[in-house]
N, C-alpha and C positions, 0 to 999 in steps of 0.2 A: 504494500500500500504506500503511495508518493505522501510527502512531506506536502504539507500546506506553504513552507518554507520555500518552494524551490519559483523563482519570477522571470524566468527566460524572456530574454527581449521586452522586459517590462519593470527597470530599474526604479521606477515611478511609485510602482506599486509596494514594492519595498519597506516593512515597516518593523520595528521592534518592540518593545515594552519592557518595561523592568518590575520584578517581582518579589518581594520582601515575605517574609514568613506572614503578614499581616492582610497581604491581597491574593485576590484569586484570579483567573480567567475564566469566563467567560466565553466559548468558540461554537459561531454559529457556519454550518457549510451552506452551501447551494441548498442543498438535495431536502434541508429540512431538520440535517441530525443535526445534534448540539453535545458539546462536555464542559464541563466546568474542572479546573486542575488548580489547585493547591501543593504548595511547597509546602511540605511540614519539619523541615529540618538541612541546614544546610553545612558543608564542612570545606574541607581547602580540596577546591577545584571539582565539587559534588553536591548531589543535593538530592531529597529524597521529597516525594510526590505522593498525592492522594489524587483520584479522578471520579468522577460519575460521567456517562455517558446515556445518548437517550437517541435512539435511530430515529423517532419521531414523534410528535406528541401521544399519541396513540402506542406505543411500544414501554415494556417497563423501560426502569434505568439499571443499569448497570456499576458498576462499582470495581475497583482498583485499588492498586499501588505500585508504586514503581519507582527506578533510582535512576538518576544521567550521572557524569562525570566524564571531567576533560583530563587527559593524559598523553603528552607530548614530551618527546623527546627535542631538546634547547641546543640548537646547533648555534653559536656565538659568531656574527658576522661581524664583527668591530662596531664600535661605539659601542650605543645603544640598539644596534640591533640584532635580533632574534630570528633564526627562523625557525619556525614549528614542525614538527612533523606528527602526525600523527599515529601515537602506539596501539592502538585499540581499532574496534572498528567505527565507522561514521554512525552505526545507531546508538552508543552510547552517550553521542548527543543529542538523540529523538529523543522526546517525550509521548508516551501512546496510550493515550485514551481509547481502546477499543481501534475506531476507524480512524481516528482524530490521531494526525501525527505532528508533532509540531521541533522543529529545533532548537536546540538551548544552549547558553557559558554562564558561567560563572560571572559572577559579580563579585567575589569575595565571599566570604562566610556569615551574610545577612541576606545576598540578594543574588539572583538570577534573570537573565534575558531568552526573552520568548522570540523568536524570528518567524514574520509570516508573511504572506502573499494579501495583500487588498483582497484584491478579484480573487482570491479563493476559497477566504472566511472574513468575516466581523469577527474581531475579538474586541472584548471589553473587559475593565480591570472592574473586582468589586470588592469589598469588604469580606474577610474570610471567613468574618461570624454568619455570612447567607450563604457558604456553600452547599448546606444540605438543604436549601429551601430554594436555591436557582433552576433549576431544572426541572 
């Protein structure tokens, strides 16, 4: 299942968000489904996740959890700069809500970034005391 993340030929569309233990998301697709994802715990270069998912108003919801975490190898180019490479594979920066896929980093050990396509989904941030009551 493709990332909501991925905006070929549509730089425009490009957007992020940032996520503290305190917010949630909100991800509405095309088709009707929706999930709401919560970070409930974050550590150096990781962060661990609750979800509900809902295929459409008429369908139960569903329920999760789940971990991301970034893990690159720091090749030293002079100065300040880095280049990354990546040790693990590219979906341990998905985040998966059932069908809802979305990409993440690190923010430090308070916060994380959601990366998403406009044209693929609405997302919106809300208060993490409505996550069992959004969907």
């Amino acid at each position: 299942m493709p990332t909501i993340s991925m905006c070929p030929n549509q730089p425009e569309a490009y957007r992020s968000i940032l996520l503290g233990a305190g917010d949630a998301a909100y991800i509405q697709l095309p088709d009707g489904s929706a999930a709401v994802i919560q970070f409930t715990a974050f550590g150096e270069s990781a962060a661990e996740y609750r979800w509900r998912f809902r295929a459409s108003p008429k369908e139960p919801t569903i329920a999760g959890t789940g971990r991301v975490f970034e893990d690159y190898f720091r090749v030293p180019l002079g100065g300040d700069r880095v280049w990354l490479i990546q040790k693990g594979s590219l979906e341990d920066l998905v985040v998966k809500a059932d069908r809802v896929r979305v990409e993440w980093s690190s923010r430090g050990q308070r916060a994380g970034w959601l990366y998403y396509c406009s044209n693929l989904a609405v997302l919106e941030t809300f208060d993490a005391s409505l996550f069992a009551a959004k969907l």
